[in-house]
N, C-alpha and C positions, 0 to 999 in steps of 0.2 A: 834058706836058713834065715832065720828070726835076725835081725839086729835090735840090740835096745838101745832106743836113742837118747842122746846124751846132750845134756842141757847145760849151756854154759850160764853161768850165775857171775855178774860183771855187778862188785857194790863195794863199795871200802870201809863201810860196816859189818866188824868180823860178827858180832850179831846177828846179823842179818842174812849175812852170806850162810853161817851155820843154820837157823831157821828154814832158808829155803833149800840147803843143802838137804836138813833130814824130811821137805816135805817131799823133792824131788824124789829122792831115795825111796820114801813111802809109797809112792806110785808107780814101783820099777822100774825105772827111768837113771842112767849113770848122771854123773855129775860132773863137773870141772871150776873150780871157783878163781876167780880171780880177784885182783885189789884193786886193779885199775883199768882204762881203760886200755892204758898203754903194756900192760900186762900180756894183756887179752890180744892186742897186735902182734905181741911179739912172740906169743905163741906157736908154737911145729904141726902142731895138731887140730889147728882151727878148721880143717876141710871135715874132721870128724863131728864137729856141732852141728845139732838138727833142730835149736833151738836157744834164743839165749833170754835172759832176765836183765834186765840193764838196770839201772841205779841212772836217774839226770844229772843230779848233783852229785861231783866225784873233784879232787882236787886233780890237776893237769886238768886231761880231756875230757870233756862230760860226754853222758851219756847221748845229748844231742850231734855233736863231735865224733865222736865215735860211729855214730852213722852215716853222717855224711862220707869219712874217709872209708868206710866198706862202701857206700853206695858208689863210690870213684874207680873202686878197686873192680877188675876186669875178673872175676871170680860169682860163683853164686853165694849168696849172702843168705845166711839163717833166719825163718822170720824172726822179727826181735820183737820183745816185752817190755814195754820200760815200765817202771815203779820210779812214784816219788812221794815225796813229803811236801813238796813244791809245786802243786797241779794249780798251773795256771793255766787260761785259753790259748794264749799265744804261744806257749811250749806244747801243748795239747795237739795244736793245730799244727807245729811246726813237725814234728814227732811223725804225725800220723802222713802229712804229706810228702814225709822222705821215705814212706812207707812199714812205720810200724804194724805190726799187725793189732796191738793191743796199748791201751796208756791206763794205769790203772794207780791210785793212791796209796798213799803209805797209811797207816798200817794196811796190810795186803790181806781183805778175805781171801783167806786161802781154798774155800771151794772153786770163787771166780777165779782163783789162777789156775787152779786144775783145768777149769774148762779151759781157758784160756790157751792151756799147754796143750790137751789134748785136741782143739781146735786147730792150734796151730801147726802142732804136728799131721795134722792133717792136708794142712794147704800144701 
């Protein structure tokens, strides 16, 4: 049996989160959106994400934050996406060696995130 996999969207831009809510959608793909990162922690249902969207910049935990405490966590971790408005080399570089799969800028072509997603859901 098929499962469609389901993308978690981590941005505290309800804009944004809606945006990539209905691109997800568009791709047949479920969704789950959150506000935060601490949101997204305290979630029941985080073993069902097969992919997530992250936000760098988030008040509490950032999107950097956020990955370090899954990369700690003794569980498998979803490849993550991150998106920002704030691409720099040293968050770039910081990102991709805690093991992003992808670091891509704000505003988000949104073809490059499709690929993006359906690469990742591949790995």
């Amino acid at each position: 049996m098929y499962k469609t996999p389901v993308i978690a969207i981590v941005d505290d831009d309800r804009s944004i989160r809606e945006a990539l809510d209905d691109l997800v959608l568009s791709c047949g793909y479920e969704s789950r959106l959150f506000t935060s990162a601490e949101e997204y922690l305290a979630a029941q249902d985080r073993a069902s994400i097969d992919c997530m969207l992250v936000d760098v910049k988030m008040p509490g935990l950032t999107g950097l934050e956020l990955q370090a405490v899954l990369n700690k966590e003794n569980t498998l971790k979803p490849p993550m996406i991150f998106m920002t408005s704030y691409s720099d080399k040293k968050t770039r570089v910081a990102a991709m060696n805690g093991g992003a799969f992808a670091f891509l800028g704000k505003p988000v072509n949104f073809s490059q995130l499709v690929h993006c997603l359906e690469q990742a859901l591949k790995s």
